[in-house]
Backbone as a chain_set.jsonl record, in Angstrom:
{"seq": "XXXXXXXXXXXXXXXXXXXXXXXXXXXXXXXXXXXXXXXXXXXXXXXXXXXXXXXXXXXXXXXXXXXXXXXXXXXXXXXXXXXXXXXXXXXXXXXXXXXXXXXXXXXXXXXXXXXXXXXXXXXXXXXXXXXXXXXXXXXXXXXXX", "coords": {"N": [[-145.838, 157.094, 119.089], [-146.916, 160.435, 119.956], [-144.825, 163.37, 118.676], [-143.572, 166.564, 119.328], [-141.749, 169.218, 118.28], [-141.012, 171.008, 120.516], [-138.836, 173.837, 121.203], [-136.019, 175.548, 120.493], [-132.724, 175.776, 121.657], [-130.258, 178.482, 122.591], [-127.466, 179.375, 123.982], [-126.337, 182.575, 124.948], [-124.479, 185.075, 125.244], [-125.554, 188.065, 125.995], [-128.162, 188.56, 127.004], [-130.349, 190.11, 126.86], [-130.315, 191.871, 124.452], [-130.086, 189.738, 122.732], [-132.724, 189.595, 122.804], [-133.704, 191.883, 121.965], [-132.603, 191.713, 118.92], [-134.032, 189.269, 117.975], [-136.766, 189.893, 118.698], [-136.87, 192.581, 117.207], [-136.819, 191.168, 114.623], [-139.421, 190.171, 114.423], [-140.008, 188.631, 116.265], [-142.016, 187.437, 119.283], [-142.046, 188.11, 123.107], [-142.094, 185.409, 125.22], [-142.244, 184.802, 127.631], [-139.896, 185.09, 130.792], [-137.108, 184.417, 132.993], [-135.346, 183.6, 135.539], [-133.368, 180.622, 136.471], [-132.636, 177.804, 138.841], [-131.344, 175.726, 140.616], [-131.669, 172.455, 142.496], [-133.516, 170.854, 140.556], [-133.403, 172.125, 138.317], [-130.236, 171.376, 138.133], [-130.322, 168.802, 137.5], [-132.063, 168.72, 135.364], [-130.171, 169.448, 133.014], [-127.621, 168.843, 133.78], [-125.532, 170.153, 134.547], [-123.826, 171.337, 137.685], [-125.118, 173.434, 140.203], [-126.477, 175.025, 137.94], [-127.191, 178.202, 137.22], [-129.059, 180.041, 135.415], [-130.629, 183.616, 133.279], [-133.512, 183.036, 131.653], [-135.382, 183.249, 128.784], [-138.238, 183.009, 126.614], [-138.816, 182.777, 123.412], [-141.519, 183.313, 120.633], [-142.676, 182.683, 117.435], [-144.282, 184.744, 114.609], [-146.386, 182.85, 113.793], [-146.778, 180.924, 115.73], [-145.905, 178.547, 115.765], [-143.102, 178.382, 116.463], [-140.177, 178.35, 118.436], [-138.264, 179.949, 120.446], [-135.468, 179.282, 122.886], [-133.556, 181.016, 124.596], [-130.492, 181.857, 126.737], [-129.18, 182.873, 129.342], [-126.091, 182.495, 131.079], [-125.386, 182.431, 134.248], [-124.502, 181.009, 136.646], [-122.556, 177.625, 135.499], [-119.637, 179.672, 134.571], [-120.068, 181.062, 131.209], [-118.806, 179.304, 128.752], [-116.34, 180.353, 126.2], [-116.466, 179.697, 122.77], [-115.352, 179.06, 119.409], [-117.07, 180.858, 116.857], [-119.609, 178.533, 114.884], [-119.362, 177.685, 112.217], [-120.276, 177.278, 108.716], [-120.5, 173.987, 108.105], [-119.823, 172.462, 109.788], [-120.4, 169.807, 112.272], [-123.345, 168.885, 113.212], [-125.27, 171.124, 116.016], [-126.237, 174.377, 114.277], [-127.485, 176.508, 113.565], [-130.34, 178.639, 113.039], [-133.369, 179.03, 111.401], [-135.596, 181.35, 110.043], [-138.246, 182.118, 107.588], [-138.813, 185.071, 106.258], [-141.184, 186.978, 104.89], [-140.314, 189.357, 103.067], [-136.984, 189.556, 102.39], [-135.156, 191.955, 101.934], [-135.956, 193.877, 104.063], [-136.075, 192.209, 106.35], [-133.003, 191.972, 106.43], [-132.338, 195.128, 106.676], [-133.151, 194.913, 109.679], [-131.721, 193.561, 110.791], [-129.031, 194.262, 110.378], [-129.472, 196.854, 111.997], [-128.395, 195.682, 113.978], [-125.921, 195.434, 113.653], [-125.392, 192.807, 112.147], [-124.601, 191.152, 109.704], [-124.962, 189.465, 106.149], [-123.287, 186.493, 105.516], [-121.502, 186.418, 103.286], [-123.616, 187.058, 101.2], [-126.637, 187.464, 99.368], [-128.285, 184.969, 98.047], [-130.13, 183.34, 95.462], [-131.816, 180.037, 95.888], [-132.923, 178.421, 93.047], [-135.919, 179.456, 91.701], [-136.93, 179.32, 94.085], [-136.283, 180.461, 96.625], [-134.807, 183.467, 98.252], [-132.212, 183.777, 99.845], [-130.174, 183.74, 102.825], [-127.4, 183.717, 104.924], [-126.699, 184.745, 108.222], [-124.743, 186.357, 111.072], [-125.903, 186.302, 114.191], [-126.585, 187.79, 117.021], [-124.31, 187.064, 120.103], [-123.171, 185.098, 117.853], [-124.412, 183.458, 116.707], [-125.344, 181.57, 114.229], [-127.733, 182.562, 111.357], [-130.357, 181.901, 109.285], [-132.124, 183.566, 106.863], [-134.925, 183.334, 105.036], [-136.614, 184.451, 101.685], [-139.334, 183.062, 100.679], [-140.37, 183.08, 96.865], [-142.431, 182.09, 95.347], [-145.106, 181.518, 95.969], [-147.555, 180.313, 97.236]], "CA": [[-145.795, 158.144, 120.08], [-146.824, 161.598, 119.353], [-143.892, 163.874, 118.914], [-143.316, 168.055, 118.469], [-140.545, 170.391, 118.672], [-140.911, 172.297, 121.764], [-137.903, 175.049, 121.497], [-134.63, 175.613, 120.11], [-132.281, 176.569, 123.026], [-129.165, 178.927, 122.608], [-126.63, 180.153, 125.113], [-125.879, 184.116, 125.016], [-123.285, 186.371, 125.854], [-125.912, 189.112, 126.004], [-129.668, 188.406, 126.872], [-130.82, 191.428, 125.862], [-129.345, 191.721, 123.133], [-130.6, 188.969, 121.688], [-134.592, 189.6, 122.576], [-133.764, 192.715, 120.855], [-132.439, 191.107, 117.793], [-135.222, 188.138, 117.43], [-138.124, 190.626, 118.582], [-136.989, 192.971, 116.148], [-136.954, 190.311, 113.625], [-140.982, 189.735, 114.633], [-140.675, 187.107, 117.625], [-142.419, 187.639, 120.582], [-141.09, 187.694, 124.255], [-143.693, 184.534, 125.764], [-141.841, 184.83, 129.182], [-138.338, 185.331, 131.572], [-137.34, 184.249, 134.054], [-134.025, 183.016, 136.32], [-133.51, 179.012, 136.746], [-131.341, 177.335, 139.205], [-131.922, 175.16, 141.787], [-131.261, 171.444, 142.046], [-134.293, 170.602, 139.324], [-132.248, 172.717, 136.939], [-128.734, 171.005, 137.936], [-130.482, 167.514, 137.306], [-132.12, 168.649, 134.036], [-129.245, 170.091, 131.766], [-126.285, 168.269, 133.792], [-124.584, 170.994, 135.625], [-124.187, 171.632, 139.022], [-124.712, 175.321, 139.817], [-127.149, 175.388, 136.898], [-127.987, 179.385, 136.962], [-129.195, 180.979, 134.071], [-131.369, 184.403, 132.869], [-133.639, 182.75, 130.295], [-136.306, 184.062, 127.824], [-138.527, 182.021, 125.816], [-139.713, 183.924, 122.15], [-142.165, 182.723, 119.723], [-142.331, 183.377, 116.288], [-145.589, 185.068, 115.367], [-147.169, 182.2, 113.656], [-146.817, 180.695, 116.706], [-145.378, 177.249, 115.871], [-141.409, 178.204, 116.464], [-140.16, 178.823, 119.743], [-136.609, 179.652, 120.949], [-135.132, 179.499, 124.437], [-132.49, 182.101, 125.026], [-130.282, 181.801, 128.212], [-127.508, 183.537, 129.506], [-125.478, 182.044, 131.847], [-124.916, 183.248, 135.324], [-123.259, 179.822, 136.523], [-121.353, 177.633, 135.816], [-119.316, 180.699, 133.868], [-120.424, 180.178, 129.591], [-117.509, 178.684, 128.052], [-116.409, 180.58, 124.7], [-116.228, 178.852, 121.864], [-115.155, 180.005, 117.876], [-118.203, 180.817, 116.165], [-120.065, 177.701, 114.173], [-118.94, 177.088, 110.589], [-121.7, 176.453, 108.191], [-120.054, 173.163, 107.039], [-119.188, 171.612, 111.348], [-121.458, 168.771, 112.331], [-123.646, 169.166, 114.834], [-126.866, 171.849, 115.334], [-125.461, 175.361, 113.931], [-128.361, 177.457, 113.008], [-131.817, 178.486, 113.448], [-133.592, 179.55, 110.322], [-136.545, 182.097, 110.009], [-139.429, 182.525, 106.598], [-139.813, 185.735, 106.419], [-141.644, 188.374, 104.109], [-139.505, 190.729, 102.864], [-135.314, 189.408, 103.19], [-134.359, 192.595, 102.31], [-136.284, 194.102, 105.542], [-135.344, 191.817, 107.595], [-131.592, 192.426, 106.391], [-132.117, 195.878, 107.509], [-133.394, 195.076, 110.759], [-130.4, 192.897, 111.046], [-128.056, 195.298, 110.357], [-129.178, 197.699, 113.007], [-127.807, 194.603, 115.308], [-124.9, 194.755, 113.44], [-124.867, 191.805, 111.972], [-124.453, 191.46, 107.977], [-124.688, 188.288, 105.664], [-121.581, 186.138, 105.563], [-121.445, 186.589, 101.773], [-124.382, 188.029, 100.125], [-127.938, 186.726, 99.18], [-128.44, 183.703, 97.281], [-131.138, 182.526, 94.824], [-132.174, 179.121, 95.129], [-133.809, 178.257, 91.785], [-137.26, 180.231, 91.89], [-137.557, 178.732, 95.274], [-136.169, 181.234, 97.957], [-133.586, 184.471, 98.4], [-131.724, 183.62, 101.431], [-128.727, 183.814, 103.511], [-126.585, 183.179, 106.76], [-125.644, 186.065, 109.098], [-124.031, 186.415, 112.537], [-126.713, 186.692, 114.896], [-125.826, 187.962, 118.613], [-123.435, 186.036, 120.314], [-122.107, 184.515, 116.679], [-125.504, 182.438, 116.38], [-125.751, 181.353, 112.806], [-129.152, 182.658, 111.47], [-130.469, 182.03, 108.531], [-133.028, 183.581, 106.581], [-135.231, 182.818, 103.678], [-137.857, 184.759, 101.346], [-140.022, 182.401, 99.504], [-140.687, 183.377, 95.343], [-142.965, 181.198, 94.804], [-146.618, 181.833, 97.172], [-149.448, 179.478, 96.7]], "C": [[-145.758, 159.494, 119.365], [-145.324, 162.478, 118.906], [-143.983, 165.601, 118.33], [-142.414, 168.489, 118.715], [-141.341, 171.267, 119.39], [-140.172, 173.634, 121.587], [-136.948, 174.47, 121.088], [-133.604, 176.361, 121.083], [-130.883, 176.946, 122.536], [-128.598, 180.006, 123.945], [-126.307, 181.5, 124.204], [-124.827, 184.697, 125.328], [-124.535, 187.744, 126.902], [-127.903, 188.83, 125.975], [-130.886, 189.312, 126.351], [-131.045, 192.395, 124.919], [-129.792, 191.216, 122.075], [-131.971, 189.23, 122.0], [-134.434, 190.796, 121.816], [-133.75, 192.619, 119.215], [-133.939, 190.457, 117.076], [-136.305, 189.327, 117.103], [-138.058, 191.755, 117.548], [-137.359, 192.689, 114.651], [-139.06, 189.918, 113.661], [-141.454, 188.62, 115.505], [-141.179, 187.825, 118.56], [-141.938, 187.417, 121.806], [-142.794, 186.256, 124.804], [-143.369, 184.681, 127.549], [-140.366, 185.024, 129.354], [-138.295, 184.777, 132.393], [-136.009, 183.49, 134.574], [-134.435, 181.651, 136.438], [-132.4, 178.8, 137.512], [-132.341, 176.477, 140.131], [-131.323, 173.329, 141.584], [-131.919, 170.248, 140.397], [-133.396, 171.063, 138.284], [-130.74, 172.06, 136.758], [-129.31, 170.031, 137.282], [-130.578, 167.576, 135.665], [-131.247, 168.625, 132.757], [-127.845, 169.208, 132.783], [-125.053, 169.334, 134.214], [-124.924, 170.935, 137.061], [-123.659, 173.197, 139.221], [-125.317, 175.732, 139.028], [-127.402, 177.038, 137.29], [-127.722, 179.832, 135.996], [-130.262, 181.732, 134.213], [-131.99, 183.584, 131.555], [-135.292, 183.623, 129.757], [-137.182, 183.167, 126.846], [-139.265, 183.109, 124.319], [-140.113, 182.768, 121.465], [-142.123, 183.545, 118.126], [-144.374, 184.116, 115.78], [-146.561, 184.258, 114.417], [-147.566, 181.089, 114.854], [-146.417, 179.235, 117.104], [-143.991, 177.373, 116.216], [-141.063, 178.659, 117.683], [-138.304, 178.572, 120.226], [-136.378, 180.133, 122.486], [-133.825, 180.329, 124.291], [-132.182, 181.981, 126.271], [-128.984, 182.247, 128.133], [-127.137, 182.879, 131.192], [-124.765, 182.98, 133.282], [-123.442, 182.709, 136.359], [-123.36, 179.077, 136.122], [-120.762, 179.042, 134.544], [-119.576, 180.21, 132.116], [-118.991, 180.48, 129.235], [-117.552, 179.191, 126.518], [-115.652, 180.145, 124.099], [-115.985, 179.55, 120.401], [-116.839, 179.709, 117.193], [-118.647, 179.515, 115.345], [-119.814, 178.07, 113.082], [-120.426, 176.619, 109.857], [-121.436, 175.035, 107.757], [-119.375, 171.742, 108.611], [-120.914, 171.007, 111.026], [-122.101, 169.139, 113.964], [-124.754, 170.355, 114.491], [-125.461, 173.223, 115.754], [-126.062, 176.43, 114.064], [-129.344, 177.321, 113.555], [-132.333, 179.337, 111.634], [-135.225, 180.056, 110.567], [-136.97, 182.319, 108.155], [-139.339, 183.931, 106.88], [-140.516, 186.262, 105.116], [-141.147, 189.03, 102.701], [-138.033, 190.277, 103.35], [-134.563, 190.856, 103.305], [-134.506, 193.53, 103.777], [-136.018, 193.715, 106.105], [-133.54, 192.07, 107.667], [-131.079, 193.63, 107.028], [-132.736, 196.171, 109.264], [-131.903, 194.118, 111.475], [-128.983, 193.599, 111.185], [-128.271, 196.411, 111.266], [-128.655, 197.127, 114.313], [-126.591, 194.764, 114.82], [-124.548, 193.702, 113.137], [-125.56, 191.528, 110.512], [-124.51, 189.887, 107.714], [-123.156, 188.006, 105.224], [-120.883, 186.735, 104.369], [-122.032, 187.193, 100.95], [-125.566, 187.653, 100.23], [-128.052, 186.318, 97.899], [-129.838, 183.913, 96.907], [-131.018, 181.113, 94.76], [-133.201, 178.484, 94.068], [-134.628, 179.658, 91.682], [-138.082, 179.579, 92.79], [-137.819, 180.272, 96.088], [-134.615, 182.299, 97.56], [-133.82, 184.07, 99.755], [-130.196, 183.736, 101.803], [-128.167, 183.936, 104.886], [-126.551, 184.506, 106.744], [-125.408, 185.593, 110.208], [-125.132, 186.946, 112.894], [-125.705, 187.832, 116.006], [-125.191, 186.441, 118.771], [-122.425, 184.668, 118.861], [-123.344, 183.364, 116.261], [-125.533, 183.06, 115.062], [-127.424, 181.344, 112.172], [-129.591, 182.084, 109.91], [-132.107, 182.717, 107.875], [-133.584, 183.561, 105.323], [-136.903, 183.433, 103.305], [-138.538, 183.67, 100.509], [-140.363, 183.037, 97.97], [-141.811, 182.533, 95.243], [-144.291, 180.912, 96.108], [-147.374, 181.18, 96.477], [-150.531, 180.466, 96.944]], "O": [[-144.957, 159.79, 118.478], [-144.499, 161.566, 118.852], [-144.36, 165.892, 117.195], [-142.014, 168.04, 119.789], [-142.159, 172.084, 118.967], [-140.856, 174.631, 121.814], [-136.761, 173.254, 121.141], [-133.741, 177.576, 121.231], [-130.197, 176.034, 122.075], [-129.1, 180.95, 124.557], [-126.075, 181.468, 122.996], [-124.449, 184.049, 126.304], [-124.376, 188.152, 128.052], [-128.647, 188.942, 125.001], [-131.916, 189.158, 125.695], [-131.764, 193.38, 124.748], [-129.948, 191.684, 120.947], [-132.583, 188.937, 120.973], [-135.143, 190.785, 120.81], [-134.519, 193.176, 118.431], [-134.643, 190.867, 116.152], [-136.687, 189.711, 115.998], [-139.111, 191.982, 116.952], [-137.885, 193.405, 113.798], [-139.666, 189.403, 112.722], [-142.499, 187.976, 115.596], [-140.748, 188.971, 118.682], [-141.252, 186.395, 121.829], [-144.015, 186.358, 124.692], [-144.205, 184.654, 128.452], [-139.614, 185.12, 128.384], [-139.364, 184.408, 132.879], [-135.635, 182.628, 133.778], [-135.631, 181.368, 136.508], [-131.318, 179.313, 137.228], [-133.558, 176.515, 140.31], [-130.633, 173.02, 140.612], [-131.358, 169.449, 139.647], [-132.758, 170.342, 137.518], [-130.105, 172.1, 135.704], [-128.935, 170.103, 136.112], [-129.852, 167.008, 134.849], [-131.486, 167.99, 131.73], [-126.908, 169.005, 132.011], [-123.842, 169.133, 134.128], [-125.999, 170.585, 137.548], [-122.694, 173.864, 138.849], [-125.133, 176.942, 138.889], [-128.321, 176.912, 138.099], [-126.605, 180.081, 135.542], [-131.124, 181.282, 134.967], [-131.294, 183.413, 130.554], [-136.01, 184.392, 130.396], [-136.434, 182.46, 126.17], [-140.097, 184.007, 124.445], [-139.58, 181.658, 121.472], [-141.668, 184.65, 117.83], [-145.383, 183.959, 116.469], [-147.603, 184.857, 114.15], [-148.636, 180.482, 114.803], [-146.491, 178.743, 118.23], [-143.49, 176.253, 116.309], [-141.806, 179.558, 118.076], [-137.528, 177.619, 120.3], [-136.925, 181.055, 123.09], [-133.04, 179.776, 123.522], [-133.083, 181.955, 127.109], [-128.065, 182.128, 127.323], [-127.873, 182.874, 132.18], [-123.925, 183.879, 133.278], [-122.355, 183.182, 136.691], [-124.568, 179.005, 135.895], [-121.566, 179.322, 133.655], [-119.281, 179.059, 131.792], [-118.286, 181.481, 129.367], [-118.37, 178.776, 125.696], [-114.456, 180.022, 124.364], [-116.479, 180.67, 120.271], [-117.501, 178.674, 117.113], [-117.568, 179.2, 114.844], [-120.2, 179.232, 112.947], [-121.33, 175.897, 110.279], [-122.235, 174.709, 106.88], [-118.791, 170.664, 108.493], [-121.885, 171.291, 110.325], [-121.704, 169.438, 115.09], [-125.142, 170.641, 113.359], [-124.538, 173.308, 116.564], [-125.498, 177.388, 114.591], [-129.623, 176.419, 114.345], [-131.6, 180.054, 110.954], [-136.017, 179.329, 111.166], [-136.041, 182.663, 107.423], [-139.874, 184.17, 107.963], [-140.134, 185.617, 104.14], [-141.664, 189.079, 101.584], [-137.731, 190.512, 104.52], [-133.739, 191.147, 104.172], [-133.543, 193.854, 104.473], [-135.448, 194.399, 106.956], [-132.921, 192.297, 108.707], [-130.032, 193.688, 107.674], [-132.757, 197.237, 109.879], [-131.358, 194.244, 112.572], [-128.096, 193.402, 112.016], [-127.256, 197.087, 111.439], [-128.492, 197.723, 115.378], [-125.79, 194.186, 115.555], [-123.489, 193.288, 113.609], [-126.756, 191.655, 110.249], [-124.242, 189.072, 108.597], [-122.25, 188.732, 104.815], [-119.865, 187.423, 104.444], [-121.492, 187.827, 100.044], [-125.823, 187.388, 101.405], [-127.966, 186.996, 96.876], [-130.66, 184.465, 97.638], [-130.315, 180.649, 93.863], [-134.295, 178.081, 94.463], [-134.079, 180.756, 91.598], [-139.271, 179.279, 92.69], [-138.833, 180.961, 96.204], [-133.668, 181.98, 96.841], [-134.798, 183.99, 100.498], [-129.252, 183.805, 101.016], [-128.834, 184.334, 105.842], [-126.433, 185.284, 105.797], [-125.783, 184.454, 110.487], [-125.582, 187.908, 112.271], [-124.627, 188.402, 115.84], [-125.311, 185.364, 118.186], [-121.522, 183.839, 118.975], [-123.06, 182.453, 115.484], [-125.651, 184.231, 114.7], [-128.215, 180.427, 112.395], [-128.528, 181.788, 109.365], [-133.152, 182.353, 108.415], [-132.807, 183.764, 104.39], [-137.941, 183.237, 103.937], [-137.991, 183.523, 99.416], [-140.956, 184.052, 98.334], [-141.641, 182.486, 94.024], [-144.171, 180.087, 97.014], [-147.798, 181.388, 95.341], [-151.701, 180.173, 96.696]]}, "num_chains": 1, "name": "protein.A"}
């Protein structure tokens, strides 16, 4: 059976917030749009499902994240993800240029945990705090075919 990754879906605090963030970063908005209804309770397992969501692409056009902010049931806050908890934490972005994207990151306010890493004469990379405390990571390649 075939199989692809569709989307990576994260809850928000701040929907706007975050399309600012990503699209700054170089995603694209692909659409918006409110969900509720009983289709939506069935799908995700609430009742009351409403959410603001957003779908961005990245601009090679294979990566795709769902963004949703919660209208009901109220989003339940939680302590930020740990790089080191089990379970999905992160989203990780290629880009360019880390230290550019660092300063597009930083006009979000949001800095690397620690610093920026070399692995080998692979990649400079490193975690930050997205919006809402989403663990990002990003990574320049060294090494271009």
């Amino acid at each position: 059976m075939p199989i692809k990754l569709e989307n990576v879906g994260i809850a928000v605090h701040d929907l706007d917030a975050a399309i600012a963030f990503f699209t700054d970063l170089g995603l694209t908005v692909l659409g918006r749009d409110t969900i509720s209804g009983e289709w939506a309770d069935t799908a995700v397992g609430l009742d009351g499902n409403h959410a603001h969501i957003a779908v961005l692409q990245t601009p090679d056009g294979n990566g795709r994240l769902e963004l949703f902010e919660y209208v009901h049931p109220d989003a339940i806050e939680t302590a930020p993800t740990r790089p080191n908890e089990i379970g999905m934490h992160r989203v990780a972005f290629a880009v360019d240029d880390i230290d550019a994207a660092l300063e597009i990151a930083a006009r979000h306010g949001c800095h690397p945990l620690r610093g920026v890493a070399t692995y080998g004469d692979v990649y400079k990379l490193t975690y930050l705090r997205g919006p809402s405390g989403i663990l990002v990571m990003l990574a320049e390649e060294l090494r271009r075919s």
